[in-house]
SEKOL-938248 format. One record per atom (N, C-alpha, C): residue in one letter; z, x negated, y. Coordinates in steps of 0.1 Angstrom, whole numbers, plus 5000, padded with zeros to 4 digits. Example, Ala and Ser with C-alpha at 12.3 -4.5 7.8 and 13.67 -1.06 7.14 Angstrom:
! SEKOL-938248
A507848684943;A507848774955;A507848684967;S507148724978;S507148634989;S507948715000;
***
This chain:
! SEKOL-938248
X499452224945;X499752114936;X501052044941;X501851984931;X503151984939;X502951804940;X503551804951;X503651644954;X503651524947;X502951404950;X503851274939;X504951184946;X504351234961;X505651114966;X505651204981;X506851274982;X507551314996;X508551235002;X508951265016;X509651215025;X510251335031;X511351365033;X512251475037;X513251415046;X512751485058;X513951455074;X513951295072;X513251165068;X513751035064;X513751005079;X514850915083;X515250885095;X516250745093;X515550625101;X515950485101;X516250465113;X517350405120;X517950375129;X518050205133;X517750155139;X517750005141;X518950005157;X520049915152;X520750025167;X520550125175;X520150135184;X519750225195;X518750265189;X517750225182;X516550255186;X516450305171;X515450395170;X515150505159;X513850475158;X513550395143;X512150315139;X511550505137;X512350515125;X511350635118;X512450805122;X512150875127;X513051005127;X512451115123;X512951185113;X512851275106;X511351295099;X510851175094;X509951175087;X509551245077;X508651415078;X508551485064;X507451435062;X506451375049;X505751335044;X505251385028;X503851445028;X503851445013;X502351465011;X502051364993;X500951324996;X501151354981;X499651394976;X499351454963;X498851374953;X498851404940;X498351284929;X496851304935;X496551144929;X495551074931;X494851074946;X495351134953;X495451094968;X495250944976;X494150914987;X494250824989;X494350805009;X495750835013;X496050845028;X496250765034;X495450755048;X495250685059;X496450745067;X497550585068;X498550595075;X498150535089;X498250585100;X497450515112;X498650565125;X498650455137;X499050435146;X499450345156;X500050325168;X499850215170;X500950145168;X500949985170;X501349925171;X503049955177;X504049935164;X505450025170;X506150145165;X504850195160;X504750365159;X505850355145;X506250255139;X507150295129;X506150325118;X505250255107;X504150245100;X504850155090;X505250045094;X505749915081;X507749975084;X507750095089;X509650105084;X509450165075;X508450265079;X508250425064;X508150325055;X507150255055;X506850195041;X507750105035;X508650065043;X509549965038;X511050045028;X510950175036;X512050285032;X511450295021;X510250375019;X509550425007;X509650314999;X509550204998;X509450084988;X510950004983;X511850114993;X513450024991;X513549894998;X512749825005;X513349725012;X514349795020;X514849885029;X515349955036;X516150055031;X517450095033;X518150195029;X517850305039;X517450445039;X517150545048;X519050595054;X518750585066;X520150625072;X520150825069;X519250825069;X519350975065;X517851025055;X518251165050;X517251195046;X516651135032;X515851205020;X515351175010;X513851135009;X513650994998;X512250994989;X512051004980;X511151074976;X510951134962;X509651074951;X509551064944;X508651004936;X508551094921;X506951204921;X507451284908;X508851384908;X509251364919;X510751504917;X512151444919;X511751294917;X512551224913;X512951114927;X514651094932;X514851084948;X515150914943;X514450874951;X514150664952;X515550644958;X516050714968;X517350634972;X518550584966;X518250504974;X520050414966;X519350284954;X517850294952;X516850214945;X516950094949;X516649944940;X516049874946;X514649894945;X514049774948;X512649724949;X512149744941;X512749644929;X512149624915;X512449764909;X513449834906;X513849984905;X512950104905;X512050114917;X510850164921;X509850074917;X509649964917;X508749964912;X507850004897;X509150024890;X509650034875;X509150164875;X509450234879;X508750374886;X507650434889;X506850324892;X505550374892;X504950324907;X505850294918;X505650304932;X505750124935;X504350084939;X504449954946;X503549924960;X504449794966;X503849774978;X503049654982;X502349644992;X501749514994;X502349485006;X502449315010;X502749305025;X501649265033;X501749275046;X500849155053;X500849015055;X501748985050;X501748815048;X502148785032;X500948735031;X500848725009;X502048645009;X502448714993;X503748664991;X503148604976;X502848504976;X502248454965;X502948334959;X503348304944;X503148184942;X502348034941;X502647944948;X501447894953;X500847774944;X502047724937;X501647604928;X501647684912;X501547794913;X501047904898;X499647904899;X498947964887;X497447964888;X497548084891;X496148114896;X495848284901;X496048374887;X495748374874;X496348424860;X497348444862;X498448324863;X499848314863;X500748434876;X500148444885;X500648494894;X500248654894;X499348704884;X498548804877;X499548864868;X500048764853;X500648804847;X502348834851;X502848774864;X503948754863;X504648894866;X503648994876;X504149124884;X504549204870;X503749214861;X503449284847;X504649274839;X504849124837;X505949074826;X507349124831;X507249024846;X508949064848;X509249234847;X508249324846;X508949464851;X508349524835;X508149464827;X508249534811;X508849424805;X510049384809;X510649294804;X510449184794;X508949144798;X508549014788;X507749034777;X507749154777;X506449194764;X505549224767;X504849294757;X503449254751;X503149194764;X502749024762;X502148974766;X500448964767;X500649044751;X499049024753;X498049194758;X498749264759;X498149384768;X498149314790;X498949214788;X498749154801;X497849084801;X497548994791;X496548884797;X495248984795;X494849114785;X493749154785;X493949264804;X494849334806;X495049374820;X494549254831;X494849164829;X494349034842;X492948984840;X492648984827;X491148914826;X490349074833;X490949164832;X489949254835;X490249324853;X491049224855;X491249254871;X490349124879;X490649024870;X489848874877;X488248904877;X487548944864;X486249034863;X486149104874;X486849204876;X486449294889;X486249224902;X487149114902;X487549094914;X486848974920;X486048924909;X485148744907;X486148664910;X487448634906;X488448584907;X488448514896;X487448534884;X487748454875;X487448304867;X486548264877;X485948134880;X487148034882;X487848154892;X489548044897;X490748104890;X490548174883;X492048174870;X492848104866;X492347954867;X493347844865;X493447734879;X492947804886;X493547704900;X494847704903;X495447654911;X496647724919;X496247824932;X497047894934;X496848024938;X496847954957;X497647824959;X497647784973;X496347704972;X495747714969;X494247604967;X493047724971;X493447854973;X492748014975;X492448004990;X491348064996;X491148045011;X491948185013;X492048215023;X492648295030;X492648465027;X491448485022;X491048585022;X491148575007;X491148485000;X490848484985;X492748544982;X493248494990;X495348494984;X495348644993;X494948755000;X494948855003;X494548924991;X493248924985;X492348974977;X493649024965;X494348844962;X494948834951;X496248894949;X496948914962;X498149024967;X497749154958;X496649184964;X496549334961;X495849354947;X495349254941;X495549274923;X496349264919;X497049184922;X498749154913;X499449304916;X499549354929;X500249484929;X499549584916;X498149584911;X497449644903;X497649624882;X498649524888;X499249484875;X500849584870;X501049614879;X502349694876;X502149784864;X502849784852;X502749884840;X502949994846;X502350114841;X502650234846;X502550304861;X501450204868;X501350234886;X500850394889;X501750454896;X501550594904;X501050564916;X501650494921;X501350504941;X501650364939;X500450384950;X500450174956;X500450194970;X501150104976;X501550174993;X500349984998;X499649985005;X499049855009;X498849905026;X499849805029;X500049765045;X499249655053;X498349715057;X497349615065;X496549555056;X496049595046;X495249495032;X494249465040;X493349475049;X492049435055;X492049345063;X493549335073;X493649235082;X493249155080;X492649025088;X492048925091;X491148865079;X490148915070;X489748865061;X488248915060;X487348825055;X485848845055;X485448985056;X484249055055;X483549125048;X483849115032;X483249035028;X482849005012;X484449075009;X485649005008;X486349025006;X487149185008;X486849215021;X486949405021;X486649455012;X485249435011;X484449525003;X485049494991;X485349434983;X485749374973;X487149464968;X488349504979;X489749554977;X489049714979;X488149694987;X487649874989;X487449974981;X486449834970;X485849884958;X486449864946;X487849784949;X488749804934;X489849944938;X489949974949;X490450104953;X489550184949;X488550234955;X487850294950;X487850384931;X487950204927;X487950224913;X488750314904;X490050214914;X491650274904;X491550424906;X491450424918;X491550564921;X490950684911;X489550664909;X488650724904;X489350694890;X489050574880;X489350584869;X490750604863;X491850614874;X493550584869;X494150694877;X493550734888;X493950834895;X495450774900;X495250674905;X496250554913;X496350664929;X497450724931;X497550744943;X497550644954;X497450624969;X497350524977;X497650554990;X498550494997;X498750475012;X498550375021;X497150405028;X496950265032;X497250305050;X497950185052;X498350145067;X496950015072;X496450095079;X495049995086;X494950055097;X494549945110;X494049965121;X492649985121;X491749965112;X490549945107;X489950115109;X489750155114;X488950295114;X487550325108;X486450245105;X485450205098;X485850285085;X486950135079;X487450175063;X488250275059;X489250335068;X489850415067;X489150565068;X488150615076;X487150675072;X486450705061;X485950585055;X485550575042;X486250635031;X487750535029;X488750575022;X489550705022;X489350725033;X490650845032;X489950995036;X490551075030;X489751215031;X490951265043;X492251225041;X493351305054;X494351125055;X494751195070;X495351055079;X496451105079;X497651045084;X498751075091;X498950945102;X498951015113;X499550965124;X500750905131;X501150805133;X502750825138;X502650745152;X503450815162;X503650755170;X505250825175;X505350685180;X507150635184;X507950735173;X507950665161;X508950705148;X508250865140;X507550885148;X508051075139;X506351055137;X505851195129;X504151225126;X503951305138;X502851245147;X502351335155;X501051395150;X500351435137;X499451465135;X498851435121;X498151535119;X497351455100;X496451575101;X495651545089;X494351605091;X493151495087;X491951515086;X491151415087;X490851335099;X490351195092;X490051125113;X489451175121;X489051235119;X488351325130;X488951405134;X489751485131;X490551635135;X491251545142;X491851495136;X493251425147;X492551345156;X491451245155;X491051175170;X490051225180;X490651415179;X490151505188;X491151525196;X491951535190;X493251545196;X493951435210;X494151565220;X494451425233;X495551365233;X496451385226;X497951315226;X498051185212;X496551205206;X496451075196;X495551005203;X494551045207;X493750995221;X494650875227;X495350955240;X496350865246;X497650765237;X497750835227;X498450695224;X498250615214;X497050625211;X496050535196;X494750495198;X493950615198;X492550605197;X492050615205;X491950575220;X491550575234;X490650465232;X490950365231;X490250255231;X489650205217;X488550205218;X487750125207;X487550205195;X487750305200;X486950445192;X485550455185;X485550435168;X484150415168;X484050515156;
***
């Protein structure tokens, strides 16, 4: 099956220091991969390359056949390919609706409005977010403006791959289960490919049938979690501690 989104030789340089080096990566439609490692390992550069925040100092990404470099943000996203961060980037005096429709509109240039608002009523449904549809979105507990990050990315017309960095960090139960099971969903009913970056081994288990590894810039490993946290050189530099 040929790829939906590869990485070829991709290599980022931060002076001296080499975030990502020769990054080959490739992950299949409807795919859902556990990006894992530690702290350092070069996890939020890939994804920042892959998403265009970052221009790759060497090396290609591909989306469909088709090479992202030289992209912006919005560019790729238009594309099919979106990301989430670890610190919500939300609007905060918009309603949680408003901040729904806006991912949608700006990147189909303002139309059909009304295939958006039926797209948002049926993400706020999923998500029991719709109680608060007209709040403002900074009035959201903590966990509720996480939750809401990663709907809004599910608003994108046309989404192929959704890249979500850290989506689990610091947030309830209720609310995991909640982004788990709207993954889950897209996946199954839209065949939404997915890269998730989690320290979380629990969920990532659940979610992902194959991992990729990285440590200090390059892939040391992929396979499922288990094959690779057999392995003693992911052992020593990841999965030593707190192995469950």
């Amino acid at each position: 099956m040929a790829a939906l989104l590869e990485t070829r030789e991709l290599t980022k340089r931060f002076g001296g220091l080499v975030a990502t080096g020769g990054v080959d990566l490739s992950i299949e439609p409807g795919e859902i991969r556990g990006l894992i490692g530690p702290n350092g390992a070069g996890k939020t550069t890939l994804v920042n390359l892959i998403a265009g925040l970052y221009p790759p100092d060497a090396g290609d990404i591909r989306l469909d056949g088709q090479s992202l470099v030289g992209l912006r943000p919005h560019a790729i996203a238009r594309r099919g390919l979106v990301r989430s961060f670890q610190v919500g980037r939300l609007f905060g005096n918009m309603s949680v609706r408003e901040n729904l429709l806006l991912p949608y509109l700006a990147q189909s240039g303002g139309s059909d409005a009304g295939a958006a608002q039926v797209r948002a009523a049926r993400f706020l449904d999923l998500t029991r977010l719709g109680a608060l549809a007209d709040a403002p979105a900074k009035t959201l507990s903590g966990g509720q403006r996480a939750l809401l990050q990663v709907v809004a990315g599910f608003m994108a017309p046309g989404l192929k791959c959704y890249v979500l960095d850290e989506p689990f960090a610091g947030i309830n139960p209720t609310i995991k289960d909640a982004i788990i099971d709207l993954i889950e969903q897209e996946n199954q009913a839209s065949r939404i490919t997915f890269i998730i970056v989690s320290h979380e081994m629990a969920i990532v288990r659940r979610l992902c049938r194959r991992v990729t590894v990285m440590v200090e810039g390059r892939i040391a490993a992929e396979g499922t979690l288990d094959e690779v946290a057999a392995r003693g050189d992911v052992l020593a530099a990841y999965l030593g501690r707190g192995w469950t």
